[in-house]
GUNUZA-471522 format. One line per 2 residues: number of its first residue (from 1); their letters; for each residue x, y, z of C-alpha. Coordinates in steps of 0.1 Angstrom, whole numbers. Layout:
! GUNUZA-471522
NUM) a) X/Y/Z  ...
! end
This chain:
! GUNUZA-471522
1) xx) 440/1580/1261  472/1559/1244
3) xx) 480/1527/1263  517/1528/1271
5) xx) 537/1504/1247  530/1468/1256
7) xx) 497/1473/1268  459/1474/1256
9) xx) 429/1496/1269  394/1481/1271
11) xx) 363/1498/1290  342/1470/1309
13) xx) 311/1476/1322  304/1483/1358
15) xx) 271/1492/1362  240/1485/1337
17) xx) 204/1512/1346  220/1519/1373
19) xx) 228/1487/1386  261/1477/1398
21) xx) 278/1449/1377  304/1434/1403
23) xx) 309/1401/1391  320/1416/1358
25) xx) 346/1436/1373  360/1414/1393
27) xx) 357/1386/1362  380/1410/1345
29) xx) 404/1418/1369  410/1377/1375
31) xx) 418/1382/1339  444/1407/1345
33) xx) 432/1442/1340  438/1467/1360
35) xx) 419/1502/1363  432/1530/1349
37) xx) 436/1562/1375  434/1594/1355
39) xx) 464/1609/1377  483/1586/1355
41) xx) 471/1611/1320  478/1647/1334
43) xx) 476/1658/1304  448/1642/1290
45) xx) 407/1657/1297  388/1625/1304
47) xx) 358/1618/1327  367/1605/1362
49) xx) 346/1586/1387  346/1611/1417
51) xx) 332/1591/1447  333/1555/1458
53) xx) 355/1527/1454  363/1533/1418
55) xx) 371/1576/1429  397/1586/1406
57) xx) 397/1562/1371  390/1573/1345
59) xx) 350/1561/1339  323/1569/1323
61) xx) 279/1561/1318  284/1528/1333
63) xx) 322/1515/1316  357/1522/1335
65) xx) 387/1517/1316  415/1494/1320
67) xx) 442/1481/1307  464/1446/1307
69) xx) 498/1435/1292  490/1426/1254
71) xx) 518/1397/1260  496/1377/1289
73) xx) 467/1387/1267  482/1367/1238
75) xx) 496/1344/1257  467/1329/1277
77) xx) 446/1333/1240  474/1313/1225
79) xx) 475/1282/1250  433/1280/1257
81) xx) 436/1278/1219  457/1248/1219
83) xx) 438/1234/1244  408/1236/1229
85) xx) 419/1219/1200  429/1193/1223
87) xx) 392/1183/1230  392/1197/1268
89) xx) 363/1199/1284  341/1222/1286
91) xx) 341/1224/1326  378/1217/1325
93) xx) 381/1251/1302  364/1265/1330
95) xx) 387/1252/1362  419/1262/1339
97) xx) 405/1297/1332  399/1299/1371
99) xx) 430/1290/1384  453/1313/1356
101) xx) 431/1342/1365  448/1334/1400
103) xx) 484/1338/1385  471/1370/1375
105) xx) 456/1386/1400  487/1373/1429
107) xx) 512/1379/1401  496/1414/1383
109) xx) 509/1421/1346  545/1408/1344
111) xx) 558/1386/1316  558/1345/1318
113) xx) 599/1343/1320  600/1374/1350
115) xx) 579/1346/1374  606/1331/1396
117) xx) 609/1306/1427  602/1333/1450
119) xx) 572/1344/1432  559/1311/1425
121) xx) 563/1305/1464  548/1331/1475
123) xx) 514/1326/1450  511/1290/1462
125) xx) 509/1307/1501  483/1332/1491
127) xx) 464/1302/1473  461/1281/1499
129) xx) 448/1311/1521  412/1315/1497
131) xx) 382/1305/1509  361/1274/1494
133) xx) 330/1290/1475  349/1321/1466
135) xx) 320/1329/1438  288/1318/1457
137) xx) 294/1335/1493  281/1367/1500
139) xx) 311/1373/1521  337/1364/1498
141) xx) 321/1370/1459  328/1413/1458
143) xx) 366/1404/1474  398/1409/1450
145) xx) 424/1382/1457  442/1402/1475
147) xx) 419/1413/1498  405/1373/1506
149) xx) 441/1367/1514  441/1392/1541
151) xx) 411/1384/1555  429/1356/1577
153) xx) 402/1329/1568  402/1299/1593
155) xx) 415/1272/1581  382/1248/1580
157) xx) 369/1275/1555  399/1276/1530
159) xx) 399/1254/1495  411/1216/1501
161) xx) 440/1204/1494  427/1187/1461
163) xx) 415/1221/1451  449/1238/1457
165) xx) 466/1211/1438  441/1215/1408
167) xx) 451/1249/1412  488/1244/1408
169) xx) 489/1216/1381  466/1239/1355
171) xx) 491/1272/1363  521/1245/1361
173) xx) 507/1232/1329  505/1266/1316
175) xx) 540/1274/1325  553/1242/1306
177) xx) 534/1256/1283  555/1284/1285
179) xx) 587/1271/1279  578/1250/1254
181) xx) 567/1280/1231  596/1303/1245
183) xx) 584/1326/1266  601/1312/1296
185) xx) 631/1295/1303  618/1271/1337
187) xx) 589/1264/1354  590/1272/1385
189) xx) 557/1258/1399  567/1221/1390
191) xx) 562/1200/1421  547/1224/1440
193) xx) 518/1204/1445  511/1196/1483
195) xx) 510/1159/1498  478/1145/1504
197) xx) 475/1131/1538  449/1105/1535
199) xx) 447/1074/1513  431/1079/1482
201) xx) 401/1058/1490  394/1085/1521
203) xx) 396/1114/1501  353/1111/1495
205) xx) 328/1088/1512  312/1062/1496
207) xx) 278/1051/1511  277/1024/1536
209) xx) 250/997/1532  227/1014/1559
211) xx) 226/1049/1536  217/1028/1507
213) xx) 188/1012/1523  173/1045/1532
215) xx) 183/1061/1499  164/1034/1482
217) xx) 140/1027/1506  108/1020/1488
219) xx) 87/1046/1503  115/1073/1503
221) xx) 121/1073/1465  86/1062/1451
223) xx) 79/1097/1473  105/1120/1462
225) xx) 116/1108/1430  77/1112/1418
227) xx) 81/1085/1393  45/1082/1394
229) xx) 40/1117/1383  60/1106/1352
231) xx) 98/1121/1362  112/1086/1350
233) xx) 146/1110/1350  146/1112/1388
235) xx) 140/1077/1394  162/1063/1369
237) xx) 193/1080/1366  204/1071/1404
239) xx) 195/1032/1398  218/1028/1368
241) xx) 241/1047/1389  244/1025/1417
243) xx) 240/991/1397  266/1002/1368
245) xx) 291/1027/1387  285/1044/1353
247) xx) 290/1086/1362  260/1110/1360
249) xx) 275/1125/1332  272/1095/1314
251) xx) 237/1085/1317  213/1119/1316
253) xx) 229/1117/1275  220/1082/1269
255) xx) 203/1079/1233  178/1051/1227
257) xx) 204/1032/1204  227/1035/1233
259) xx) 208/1007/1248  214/975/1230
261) xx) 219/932/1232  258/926/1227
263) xx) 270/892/1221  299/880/1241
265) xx) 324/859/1236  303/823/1240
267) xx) 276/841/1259  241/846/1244
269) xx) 231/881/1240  231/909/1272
271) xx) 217/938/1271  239/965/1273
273) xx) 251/1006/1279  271/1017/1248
275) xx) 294/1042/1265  308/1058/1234
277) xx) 314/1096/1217  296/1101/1189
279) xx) 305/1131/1166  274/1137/1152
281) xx) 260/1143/1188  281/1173/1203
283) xx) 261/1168/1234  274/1138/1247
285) xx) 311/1135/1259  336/1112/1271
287) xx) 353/1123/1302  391/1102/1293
289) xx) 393/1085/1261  393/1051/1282
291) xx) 356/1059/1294  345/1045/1260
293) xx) 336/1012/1268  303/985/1273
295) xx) 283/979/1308  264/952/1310
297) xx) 228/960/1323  224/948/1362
299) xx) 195/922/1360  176/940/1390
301) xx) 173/973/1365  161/949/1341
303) xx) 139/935/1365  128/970/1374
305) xx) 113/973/1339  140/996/1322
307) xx) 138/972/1287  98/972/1292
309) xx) 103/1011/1299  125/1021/1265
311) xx) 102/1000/1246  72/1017/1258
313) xx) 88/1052/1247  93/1038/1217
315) xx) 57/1030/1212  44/1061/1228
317) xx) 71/1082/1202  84/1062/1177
319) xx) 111/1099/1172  123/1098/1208
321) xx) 164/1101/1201  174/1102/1243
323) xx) 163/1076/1274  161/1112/1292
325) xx) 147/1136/1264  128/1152/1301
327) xx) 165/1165/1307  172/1203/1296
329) xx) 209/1209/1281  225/1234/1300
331) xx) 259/1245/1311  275/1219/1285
333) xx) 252/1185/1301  222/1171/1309
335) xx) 230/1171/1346  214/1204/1362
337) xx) 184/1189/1369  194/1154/1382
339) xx) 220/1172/1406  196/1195/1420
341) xx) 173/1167/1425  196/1142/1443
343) xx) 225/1164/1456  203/1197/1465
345) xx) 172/1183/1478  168/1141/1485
347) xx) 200/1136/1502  198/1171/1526
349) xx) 163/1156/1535  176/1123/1542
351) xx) 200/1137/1567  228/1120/1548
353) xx) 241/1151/1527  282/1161/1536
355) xx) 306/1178/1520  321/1147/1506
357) xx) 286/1126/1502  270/1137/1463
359) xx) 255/1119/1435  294/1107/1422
361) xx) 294/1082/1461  272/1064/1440
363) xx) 301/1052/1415  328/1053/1445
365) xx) 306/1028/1463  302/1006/1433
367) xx) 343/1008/1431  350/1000/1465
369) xx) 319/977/1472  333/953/1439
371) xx) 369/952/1460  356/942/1489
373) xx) 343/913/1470  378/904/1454
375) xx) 368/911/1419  401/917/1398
377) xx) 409/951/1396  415/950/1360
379) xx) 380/940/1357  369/969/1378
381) xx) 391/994/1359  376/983/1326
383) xx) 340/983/1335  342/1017/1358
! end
């Protein structure tokens, strides 16, 4: 059938051999669309779902159709658009896409400048009622927004605070956004984020002196690392962490050439980490424009052997571009594997594993272990 005026029709796939495709219908209604019920077309013959769920729209070998507001649809194209263009990335694309697919399913199809104080108010209560994991639980993944919301989740199960807030600057960002380009007059979501109750430094745990003994204990990592099996990756990648502060993001993409003696001013030559975006390699990425800076090696990774180690890749493959070429690319990094490892598997066995306790401690523990020592913080700002 005809969409009404202002409005787009689209089947989307619910099943495939017989298989029910959940995640793709509820991936489309975060997006907006809504299922059409044939009641709505009297007058139109089309094939209707007759049992289940789904009992009464309009459907068909697998596809339903539905519909959403052409305006939001050009809308949310336009500003990802600009964004894009902006160098975002690629995870952030994600979390933005995430949290405006929650203005759309509290909010449903109405325009950008019919979103007022009250609505804005009551979206930031359902929001903060979600649970954490929405995607990955069992319990939660096949729920509509709507539904999670009145499931009365306990409290210790519903997103964090900095999760809510991410929540509420992307949708604010989008509203500015908004205005800006005319399609709203005020943003109504504009400090709506909610105080943080704890100091900065508490809001994730950085690994005290006795969790970095056992992480590094000799016979723990020789073991589970299997460095002697050849996963160099495994072994390495945690040690620059912890004597740089350098992020995971920023190692696993080191190239060879990334490794190099710098002069100083007066100093003889250091070896070095060339933290830099290079545009003839898409695959490595700056998180902020002021992560592009040097880091001096740490002389226990140099007495480790990493120098003797790139040199003997070198020898062994003369072609080897990347320190960590053992790395597969997926999901936009070279972290899958190293996150697994460290997050998924050595820390849980270690007993040391929290909510707040992951690979990134490493750098917080650099940060606050370089403080404690009185080190300028300009100093820390500009190597970190």
């Amino acid at each position: 059938p005809e969409a009404p005026i202002g409005y787009k029709h689209r089947w989307i796939r619910e099943s495939v051999m017989e298989y029910d495709d959940k995640n793709n219908i509820h991936k489309r209604r975060r997006e907006g669309y809504e299922l059409v019920m044939a009641e709505d077309y009297p007058d139109f013959d089309a094939p209707v779902i007759d049992e289940g769920k789904n009992a009464g729209v309009i459907g068909t070998g697998g596809l339903l159709l539905a519909r959403v507001p052409e305006e939001i649809v050009e809308q949310r194209k336009k500003y990802f658009e600009d964004k894009i263009s902006s160098d975002i990335r690629n995870k952030s694309q994600r979390e933005m896409k995430h949290s405006l697919s929650l203005l759309m399913e509290g909010l449903g199809d109405i325009p950008l400048g019919s979103v007022d104080i009250e609505k804005c108010s009551n979206l930031k209560t359902q929001i903060k009622k979600l649970p954490r994991n929405r995607k990955k639980l069992p319990q939660y993944r096949e729920k509509s927004f709507h539904e999670l919301v009145q499931m009365n989740i306990k409290e210790s199960d519903r997103i964090s605070v900095m999760t809510f807030n991410k929540h509420i600057q992307f949708i604010s960002s989008f509203m500015n956004w908004g205005v800006i380009h005319g399609y709203c007059h005020v943003n109504p979501f504009k400090g709506m984020k909610q105080k943080i109750k704890v100091r900065p430094r508490d809001q994730r745990d950085r690994f005290s002196d006795q969790e970095l003994k056992i992480i590094f204990n000799k016979q723990n990592y020789l073991h589970f690392t299997e460095v002697q099996k050849g996963r160099i990756e495994l072994f390495w990648v945690p040690l620059i962490s912890i004597f740089s502060g350098m992020r995971m993001g920023e190692i696993t993409p080191l190239y060879m050439d990334n490794i190099k003696e710098i002069r100083g001013n007066h100093r003889e030559k250091r070896w070095c980490f060339d933290i830099v975006k290079e545009p003839d390699r898409p695959d490595k990425k700056l998180k902020t424009l002021s992560s592009r800076r040097i880091v001096p090696i740490h002389d226990t990774l140099i007495d480790l052997g990493l120098i003797e180690l790139i040199k003997i890749l070198k020898d062994k493959n003369p072609d080897r571009k990347r320190l960590f070429e053992e790395l597969p690319y997926g999901e936009n990094s070279y972290n899958r594997n190293i996150t697994r490892f460290f997050n998924q598997r050595y820390l849980p066995k270690l007993g040391l594993k929290t909510d707040r306790k992951n690979f990134h401690s490493l750098r917080h523990t650099v940060s606050d272990h370089l403080k404690q020592k009185g080190v300028d913080v300009n100093y820390i700002n500009e190597l970190l």
